[in-house]
Phi, psi and omega in degrees: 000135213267155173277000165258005158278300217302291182307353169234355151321289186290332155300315179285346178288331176312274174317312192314291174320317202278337151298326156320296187309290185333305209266355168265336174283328203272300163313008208235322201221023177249115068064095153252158198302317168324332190239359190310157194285328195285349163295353208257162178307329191272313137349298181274334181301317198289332164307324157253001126353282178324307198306301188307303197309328204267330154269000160271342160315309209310193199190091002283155181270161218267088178300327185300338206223262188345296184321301219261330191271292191295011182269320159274336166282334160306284185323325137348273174222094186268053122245051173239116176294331179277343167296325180271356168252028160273343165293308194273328180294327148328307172307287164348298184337317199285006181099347175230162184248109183264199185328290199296324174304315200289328193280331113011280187290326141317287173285344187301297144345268191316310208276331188202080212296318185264136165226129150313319186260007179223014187313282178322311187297316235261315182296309212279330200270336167294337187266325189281341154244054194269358162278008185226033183264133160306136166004284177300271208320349198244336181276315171311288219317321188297320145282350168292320172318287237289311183277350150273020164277332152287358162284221208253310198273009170337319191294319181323288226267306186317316176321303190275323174285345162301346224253352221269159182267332215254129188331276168336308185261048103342297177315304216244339179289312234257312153347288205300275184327305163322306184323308174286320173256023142303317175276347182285289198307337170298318186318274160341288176310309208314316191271358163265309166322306172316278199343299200249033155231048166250000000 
């Protein structure tokens, strides 16, 4: 065989493979019904997510509809912190938080100790039931306040521990909120001090 068969032997073998190659990346990444994004769990967890947030806003909330769509968005996506606390804010309604709320309330804690986006909500329903929070649960809540009270969004958590309702968790909100702008105003001398030895 001439070294110009051998070089285009090998050249068609080239284009051969590289078609291969194509049509297995194509089958590798092509979209069956099965798999389509609005079918996959996590889709549907934020969908009935959705369901669950717009009927429990309602006044009084649609439990009938609220109950059962946050019960599939957990199952869904039971590492979604925020799916459990809507179990637990449900367990609640009646005004007490019970086993299942609390159990809720805990890995929602375990799964995401700091949540940014749910931080503020997540601290005041904790406050608002804190007489019936274990030791550890209450030392996570206190630390979840205290570091999102050191970003940008500090008022938010000041916001929420103003808000709080339950005799019992008042007490350590009210602390806490000194606590925080005492440490705010140190922060604040400290970069002003930098400032002017610049």
């Amino acid at each position: 065989m001439s070294r110009l068969h051998t070089a285009a032997w090998i050249g068609t073998l080239g284009v051969f493979a590289l078609g291969l190659a194509c049509a297995a990346i194509a089958a590798l990444v092509s979209v069956t019904p099965s798999t389509t994004p609005s079918n996959s769990p996590l889709i549907l967890a934020i969908g009935e997510g959705r369901r669950a947030d717009l009927a429990l806003a309602a006044t009084p909330p649609d439990l009938a509809v609220g109950a059962p769509a946050a019960a599939r968005a957990s199952a869904l996506a039971p590492y979604d912190s925020s799916a459990r606390l809507r179990l637990a804010y449900i367990d609640a309604l009646d005004g007490d938080l019970g086993p299942e709320g609390m159990k809720a309330l805990e890995l929602s804690y375990e799964l995401l100790p700091f949540d940014h986006y749910v931080a503020a909500w997540r601290v005041r329903f904790a406050l608002d039931h804190w007489g019936q929070l274990t030791p550890e649960l209450r030392a996570r809540v206190e630390s979840e306040a205290f570091g999102f009270a050191r970003t940008s969004r500090r008022a938010e958590m000041i916001a929420a521990l103003s808000s709080v309702r339950s005799p019992v968790g008042i007490v350590p909100a009210t602390f806490w909120r000194l606590r925080m702008q005492r440490e705010h105003r140190r922060r604040v001398a400290e970069r002003r001090m930098e400032a002017s030895t610049r």
